[in-house]
C-alpha positions in Angstrom: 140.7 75.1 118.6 141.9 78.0 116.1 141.4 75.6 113.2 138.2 74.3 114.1 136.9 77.9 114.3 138.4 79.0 110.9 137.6 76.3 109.1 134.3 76.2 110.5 134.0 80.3 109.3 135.6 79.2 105.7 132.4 76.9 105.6 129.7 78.3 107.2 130.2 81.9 105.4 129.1 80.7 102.3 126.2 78.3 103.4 124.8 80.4 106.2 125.4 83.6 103.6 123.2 82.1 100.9 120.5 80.3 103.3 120.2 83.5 105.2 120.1 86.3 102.6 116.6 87.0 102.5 116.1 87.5 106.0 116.1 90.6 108.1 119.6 91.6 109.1 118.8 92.2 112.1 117.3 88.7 112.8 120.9 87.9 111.6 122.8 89.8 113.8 120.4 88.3 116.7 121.1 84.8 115.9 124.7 85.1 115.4 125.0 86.2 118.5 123.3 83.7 119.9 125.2 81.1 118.5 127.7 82.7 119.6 126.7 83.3 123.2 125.5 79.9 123.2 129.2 77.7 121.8 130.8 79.3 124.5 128.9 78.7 127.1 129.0 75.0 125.9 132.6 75.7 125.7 132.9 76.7 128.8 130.4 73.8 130.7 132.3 70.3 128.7 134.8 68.5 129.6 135.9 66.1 126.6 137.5 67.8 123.5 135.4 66.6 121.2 132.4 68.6 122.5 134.8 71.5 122.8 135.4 71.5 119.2 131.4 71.1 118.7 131.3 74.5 120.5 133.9 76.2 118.3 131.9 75.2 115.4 129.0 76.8 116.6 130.7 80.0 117.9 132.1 80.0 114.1 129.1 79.3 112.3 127.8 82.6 114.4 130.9 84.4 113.4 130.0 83.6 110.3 126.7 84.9 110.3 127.2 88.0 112.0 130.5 89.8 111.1 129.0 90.3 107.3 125.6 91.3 108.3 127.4 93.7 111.2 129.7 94.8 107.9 126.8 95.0 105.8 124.9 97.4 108.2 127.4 99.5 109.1 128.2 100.6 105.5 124.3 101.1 105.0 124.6 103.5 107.6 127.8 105.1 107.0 128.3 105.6 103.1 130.3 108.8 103.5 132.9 107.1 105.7 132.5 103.3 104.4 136.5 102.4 104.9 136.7 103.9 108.6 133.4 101.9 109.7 134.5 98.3 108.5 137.2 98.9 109.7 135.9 99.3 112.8 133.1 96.4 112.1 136.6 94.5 111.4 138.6 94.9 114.5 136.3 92.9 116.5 136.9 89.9 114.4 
């Protein structure tokens, strides 16, 4: 389940990245989190492994969108102390 969720982040970075640049980023953050919320709940509710590795997918493609907007804002707001606060951003990935 580890590589399905890495692999899906390797992927969806990029794609979701470039699709979603132009949008608010905190419409970002919202729907990351909600994909997120959402693959593990379906992660949580299925019972064959293929559907669990659907769920992983989404969780990743959520990871993917969130963790650079998160990093994103978080520098915005913190330019005097940019290394301490993605690093914090960081340590929940």
């Amino acid at each position: 389940m580890i590589t399905y969720y890495s692999l899906g982040f390797a992927v969806f970075a990029p794609l979701l990245g470039a699709l979603l640049g132009t949008v608010c980023r905190k419409r970002v953050v919202i729907l990351g989190l909600n994909l997120v919320a959402a693959g593990s709940l379906a992660g949580a509710l299925v019972v064959e492994p293929v559907w669990l590795e659907a769920s992983r997918l989404v969780v990743a493609a959520g990871g993917a969108v969130t963790v650079p907007s998160v990093s994103a804002i978080a520098l915005y707001l913190y330019p005097e102390q940019r290394p301490r606060a993605l690093a914090f951003v960081l340590t929940g990935l």
